[in-house]
C-alpha positions as CSV (number, residue, x, y, z in Angstrom):
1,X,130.7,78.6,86.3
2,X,131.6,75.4,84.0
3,X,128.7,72.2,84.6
4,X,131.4,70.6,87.1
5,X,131.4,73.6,89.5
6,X,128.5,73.1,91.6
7,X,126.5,76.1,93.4
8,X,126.7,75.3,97.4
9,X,123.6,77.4,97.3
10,X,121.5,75.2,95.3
11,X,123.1,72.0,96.9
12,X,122.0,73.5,100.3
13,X,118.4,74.1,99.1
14,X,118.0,71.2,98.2
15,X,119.9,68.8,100.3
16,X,117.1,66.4,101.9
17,X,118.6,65.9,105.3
18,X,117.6,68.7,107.3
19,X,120.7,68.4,109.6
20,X,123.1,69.3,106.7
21,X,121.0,71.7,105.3
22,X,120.5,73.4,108.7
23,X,124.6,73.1,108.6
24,X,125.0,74.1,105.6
25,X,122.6,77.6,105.7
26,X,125.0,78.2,108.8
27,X,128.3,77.9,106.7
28,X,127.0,79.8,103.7
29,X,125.8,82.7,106.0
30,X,129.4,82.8,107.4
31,X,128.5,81.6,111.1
32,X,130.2,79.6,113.3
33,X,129.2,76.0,113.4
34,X,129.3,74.0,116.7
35,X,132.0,70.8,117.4
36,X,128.6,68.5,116.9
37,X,128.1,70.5,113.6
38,X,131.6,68.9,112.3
39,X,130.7,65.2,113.6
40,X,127.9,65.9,111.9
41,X,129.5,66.4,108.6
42,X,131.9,64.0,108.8
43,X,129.7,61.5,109.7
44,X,126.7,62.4,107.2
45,X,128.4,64.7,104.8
46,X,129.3,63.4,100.9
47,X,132.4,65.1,99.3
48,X,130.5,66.3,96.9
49,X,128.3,68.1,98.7
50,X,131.2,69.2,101.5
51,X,133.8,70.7,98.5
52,X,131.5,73.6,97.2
53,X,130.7,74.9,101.0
């Protein structure tokens, strides 16, 4: 993994809104997310934290 490449783990973790990260934990463990799930990210949700995931 090359310093651009970012791990969607680690940006999960982290990630200080605890709607993304609760959308975010969904997505990495390969669940459905909800419609409101998507408005969420496309309302809250910066590229660079939507690419890796």
């Amino acid at each position: 993994m090359t310093a651009r490449q970012a791990d969607p783990f680690v940006l999960v973790a982290t990630q200080p809104d605890a709607q993304l990260k609760n959308i975010g934990e969904k997505i990495l463990n390969k669940e459905r997310i909800s419609f409101d799930d998507g408005v969420t990210l496309f309302e809250k949700g910066s590229l660079s934290f939507l690419g890796p995931l």
